[in-house]
Backbone bond lengths (Angstrom), bond angles and torsions (degrees), N, CA, C in turn:
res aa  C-N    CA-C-N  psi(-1)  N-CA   C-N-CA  omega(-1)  CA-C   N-CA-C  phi
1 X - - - 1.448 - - 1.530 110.31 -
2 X 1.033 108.42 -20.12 1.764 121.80 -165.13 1.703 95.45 -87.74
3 X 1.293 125.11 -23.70 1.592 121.03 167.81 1.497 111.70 -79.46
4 X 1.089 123.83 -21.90 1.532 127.54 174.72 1.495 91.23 -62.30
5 X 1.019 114.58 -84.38 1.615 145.45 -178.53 1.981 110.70 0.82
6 X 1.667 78.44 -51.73 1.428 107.74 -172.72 1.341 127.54 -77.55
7 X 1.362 105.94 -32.17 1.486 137.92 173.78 1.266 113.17 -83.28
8 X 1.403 124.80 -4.86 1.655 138.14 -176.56 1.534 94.62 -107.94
9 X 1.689 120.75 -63.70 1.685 95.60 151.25 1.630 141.29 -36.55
10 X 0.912 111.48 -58.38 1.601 118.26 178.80 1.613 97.58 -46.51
11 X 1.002 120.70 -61.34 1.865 129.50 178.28 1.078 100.44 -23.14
12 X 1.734 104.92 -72.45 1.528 127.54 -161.42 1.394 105.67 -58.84
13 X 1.139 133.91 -29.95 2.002 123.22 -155.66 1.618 99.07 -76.95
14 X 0.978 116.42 -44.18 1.679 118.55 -157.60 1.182 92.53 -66.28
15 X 1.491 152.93 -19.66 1.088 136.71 -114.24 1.998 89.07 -136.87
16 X 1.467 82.50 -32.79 1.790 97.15 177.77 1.396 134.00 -79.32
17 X 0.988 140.92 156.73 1.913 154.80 -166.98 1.399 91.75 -67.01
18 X 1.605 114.90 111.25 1.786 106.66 150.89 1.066 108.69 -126.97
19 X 1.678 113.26 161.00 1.133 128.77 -133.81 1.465 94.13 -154.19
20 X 1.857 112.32 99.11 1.513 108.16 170.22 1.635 92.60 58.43
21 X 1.051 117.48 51.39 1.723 128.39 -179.46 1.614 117.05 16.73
22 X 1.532 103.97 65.42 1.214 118.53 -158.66 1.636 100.26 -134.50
23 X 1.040 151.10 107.40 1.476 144.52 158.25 1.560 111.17 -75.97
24 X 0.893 121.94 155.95 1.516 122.98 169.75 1.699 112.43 -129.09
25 X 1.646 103.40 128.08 1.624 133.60 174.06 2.041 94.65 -2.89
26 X 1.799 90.03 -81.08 1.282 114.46 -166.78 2.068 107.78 -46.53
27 X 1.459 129.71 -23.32 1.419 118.70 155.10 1.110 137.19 -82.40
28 X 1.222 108.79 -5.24 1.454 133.10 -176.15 2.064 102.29 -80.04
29 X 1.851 90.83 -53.32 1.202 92.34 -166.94 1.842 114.65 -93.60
30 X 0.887 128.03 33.86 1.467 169.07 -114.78 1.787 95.18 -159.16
31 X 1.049 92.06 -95.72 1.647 117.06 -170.08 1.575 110.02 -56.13
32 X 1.522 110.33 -32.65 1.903 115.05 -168.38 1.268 98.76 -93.14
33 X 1.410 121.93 -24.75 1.861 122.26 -140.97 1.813 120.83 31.67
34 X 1.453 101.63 15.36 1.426 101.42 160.76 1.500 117.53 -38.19
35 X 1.314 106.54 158.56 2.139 101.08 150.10 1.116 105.56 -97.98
36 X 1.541 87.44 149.57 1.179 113.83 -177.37 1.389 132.91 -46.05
37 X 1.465 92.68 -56.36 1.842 98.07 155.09 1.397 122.03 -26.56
38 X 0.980 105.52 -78.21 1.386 120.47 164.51 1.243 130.04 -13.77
39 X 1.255 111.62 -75.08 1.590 134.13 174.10 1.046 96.39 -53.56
40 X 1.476 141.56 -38.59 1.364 126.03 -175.18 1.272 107.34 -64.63
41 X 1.319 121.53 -50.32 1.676 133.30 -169.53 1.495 93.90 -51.85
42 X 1.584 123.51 -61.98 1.397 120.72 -150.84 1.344 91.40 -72.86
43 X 1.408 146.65 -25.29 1.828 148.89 179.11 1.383 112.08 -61.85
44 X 1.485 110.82 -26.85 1.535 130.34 -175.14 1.785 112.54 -92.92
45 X 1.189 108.30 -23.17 1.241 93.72 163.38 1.844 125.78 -80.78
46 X 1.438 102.44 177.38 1.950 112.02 -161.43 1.413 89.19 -85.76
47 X 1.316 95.95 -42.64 2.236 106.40 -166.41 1.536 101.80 -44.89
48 X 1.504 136.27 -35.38 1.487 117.45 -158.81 1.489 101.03 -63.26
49 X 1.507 101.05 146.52 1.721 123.64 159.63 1.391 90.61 -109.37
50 X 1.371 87.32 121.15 1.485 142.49 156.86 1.868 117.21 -61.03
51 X 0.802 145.91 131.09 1.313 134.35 155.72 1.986 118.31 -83.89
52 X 1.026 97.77 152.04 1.509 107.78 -166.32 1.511 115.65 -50.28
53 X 1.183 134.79 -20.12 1.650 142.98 171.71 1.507 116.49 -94.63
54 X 1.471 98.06 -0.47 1.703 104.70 -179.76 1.663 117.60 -114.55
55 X 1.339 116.30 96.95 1.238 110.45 -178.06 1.382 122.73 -86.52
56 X 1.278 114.03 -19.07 1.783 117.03 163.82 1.783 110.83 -165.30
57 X 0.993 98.53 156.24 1.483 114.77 164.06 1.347 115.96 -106.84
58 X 1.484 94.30 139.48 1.716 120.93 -160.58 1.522 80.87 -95.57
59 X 1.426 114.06 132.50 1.434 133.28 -178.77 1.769 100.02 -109.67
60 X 0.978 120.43 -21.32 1.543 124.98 170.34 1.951 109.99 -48.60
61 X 1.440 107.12 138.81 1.820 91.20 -179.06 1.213 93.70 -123.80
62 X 1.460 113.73 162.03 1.561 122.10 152.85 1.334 112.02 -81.07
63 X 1.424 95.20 -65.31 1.590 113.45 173.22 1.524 122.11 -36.72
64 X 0.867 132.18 -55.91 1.315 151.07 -135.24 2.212 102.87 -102.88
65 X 1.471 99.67 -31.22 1.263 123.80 178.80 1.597 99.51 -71.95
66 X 1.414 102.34 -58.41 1.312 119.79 -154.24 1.234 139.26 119.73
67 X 1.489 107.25 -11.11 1.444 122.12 -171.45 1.267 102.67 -76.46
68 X 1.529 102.59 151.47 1.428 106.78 -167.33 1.812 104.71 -131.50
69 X 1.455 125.45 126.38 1.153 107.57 -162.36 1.783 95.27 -97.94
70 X 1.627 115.69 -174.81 1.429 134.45 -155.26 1.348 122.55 95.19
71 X 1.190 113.31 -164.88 1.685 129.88 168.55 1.839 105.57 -63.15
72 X 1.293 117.22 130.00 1.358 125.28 143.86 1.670 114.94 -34.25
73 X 1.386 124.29 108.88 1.461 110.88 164.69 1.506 116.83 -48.02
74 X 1.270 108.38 161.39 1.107 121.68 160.46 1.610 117.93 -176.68
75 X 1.364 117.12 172.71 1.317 121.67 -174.06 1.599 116.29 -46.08
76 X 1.304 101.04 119.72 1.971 104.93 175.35 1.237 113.62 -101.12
77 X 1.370 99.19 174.21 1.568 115.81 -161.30 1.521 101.56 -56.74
78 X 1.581 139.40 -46.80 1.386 113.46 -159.05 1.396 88.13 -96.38
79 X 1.518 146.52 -10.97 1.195 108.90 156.39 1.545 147.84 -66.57
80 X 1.642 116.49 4.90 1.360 129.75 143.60 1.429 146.49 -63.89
81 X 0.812 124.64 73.04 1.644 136.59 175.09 1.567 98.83 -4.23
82 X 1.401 106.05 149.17 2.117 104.29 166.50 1.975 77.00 -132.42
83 X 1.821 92.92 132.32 1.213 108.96 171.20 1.681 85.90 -86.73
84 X 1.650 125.75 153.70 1.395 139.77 174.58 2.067 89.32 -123.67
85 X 1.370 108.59 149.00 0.977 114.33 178.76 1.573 97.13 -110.46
């Protein structure tokens, strides 16, 4: 089952955004709906073919961490009261 798995990556890369011949975890796992677990295992094996503009995949996640990129929330304008004298 783990060669299916693998062969659903290989599909997926050509098809994805690289960057400085870099793919990242989080498009991979996007595009397969694999788990994550998973995807790590099948990223960790020697067997993957690679396509020719891709020299590695970034196993680091945003997603997967939790981190969330933009501005820090914080309190907005109509949630401030205006005292009127």
């Amino acid at each position: 089952m783990l060669t299916r798995y693998k062969q659903a990556v290989e599909r997926a890369i050509p098809h994805l955004a690289v960057k400085n011949g870099v793919v990242n975890i989080d498009s991979i796992w996007v595009a397969t709906s694999i788990p994550y677990d998973l995807l790590q295992e099948i990223l960790a094996r020697e067997d993957l073919i690679l396509p020719e503009n891709v020299e590695r995949i970034s196993i680091r996640s945003r997603v997967h961490a939790g981190e969330q990129g933009g501005k820090p929330r914080g309190r907005t304008k109509s949630g401030r009261r205006k005292v009127r004298n």
